[in-house]
C-alpha positions in Angstrom: 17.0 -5.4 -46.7 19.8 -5.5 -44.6 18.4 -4.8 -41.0 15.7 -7.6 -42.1 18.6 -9.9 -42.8 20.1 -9.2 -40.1 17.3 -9.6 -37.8 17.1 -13.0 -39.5 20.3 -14.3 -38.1 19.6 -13.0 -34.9 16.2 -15.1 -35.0 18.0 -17.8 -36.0 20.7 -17.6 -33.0 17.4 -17.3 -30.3 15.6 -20.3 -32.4 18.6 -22.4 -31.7 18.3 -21.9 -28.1 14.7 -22.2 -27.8 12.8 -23.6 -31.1 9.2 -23.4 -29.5 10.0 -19.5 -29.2 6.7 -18.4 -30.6 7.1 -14.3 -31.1 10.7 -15.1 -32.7 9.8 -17.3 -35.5 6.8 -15.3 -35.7 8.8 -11.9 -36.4 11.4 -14.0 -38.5 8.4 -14.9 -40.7 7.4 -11.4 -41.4 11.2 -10.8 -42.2 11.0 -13.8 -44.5 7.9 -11.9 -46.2 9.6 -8.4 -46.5 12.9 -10.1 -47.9 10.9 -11.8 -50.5 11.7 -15.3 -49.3 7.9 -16.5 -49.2 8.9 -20.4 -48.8 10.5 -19.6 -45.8 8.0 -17.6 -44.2 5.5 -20.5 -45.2 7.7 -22.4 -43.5 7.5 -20.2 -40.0 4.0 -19.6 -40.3 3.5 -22.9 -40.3 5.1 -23.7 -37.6 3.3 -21.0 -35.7 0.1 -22.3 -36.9 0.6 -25.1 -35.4 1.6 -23.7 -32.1 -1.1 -21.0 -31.8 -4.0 -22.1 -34.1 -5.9 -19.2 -32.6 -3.7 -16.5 -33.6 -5.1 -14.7 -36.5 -2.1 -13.2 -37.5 -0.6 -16.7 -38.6 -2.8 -17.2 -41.3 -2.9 -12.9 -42.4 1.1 -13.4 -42.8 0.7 -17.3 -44.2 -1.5 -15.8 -46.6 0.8 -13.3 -47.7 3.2 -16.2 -48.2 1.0 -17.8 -50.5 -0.1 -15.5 -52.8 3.7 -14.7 -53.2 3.8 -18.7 -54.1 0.9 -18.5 -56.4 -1.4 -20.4 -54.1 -4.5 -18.4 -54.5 -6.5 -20.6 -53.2 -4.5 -22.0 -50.1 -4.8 -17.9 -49.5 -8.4 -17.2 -49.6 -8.6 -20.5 -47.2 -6.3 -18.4 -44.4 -7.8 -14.6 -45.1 -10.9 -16.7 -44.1 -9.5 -18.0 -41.0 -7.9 -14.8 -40.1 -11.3 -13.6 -40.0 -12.5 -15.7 -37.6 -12.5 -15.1 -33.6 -12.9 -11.2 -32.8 -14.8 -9.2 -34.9 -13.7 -5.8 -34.2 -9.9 -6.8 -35.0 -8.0 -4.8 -37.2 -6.4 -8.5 -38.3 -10.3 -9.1 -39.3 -10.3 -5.6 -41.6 -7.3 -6.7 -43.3 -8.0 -10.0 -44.0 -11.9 -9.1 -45.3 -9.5 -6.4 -47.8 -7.1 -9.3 -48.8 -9.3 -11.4 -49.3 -11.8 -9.3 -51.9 -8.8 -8.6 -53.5 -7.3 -12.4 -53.7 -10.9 -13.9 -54.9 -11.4 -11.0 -57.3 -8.1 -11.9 -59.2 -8.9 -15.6 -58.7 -12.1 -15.4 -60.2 -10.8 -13.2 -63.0 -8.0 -15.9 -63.7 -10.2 -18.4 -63.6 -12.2 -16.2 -66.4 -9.3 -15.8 -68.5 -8.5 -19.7 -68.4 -12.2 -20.5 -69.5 -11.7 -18.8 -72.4 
């Protein structure tokens, strides 16, 4: 946890400098994710989202985010944009695996609820 908080601050120092820096807030994100701080990757991702709407990535790790925020739904909506542009992508093979697993236990929630 440490060298992931650490990192963060040293994100933060090059954000300062240059907030359009896309790989930082990128890799600050993912630090976000691994310290369990999922409103703050959101956050990030978002950001990068917005700066490289192509980027499959964004919406694998935004994901991520959101099913840590209980947004099953907002989820499934980015595991099925991560699966868009190349096919052969191993961003594509983990975003098809997330998101089995994320409409499974959506479904089975749902289930419960209609009970």
């Amino acid at each position: 946890d440490n060298d992931f908080e650490a990192a963060t601050t040293e994100f933060d120092t090059v954000l300062s400098l240059d907030p359009a820096h896309f790989a930082t807030r990128l890799f600050q994100a993912i630090c976000f994710l691994n310290l369990e701080r999922p409103a703050e990757a959101h956050v990030a991702l978002t950001a990068c989202v917005a700066q490289r709407p192509n980027f499959q990535w964004n919406y694998y790790f935004r994901a991520q985010a959101q099913i840590s925020l209980g947004q099953p739904e907002r989820a499934i909506d980015d595991l099925k944009q991560a699966t868009m542009g190349r096919r052969q992508s191993i961003v594509v093979d983990l975003a098809l695996r997330q998101l089995e697993t994320v409409q499974k236990s959506s479904n089975d929630s749902f289930s419960k609820g209609a009970e």
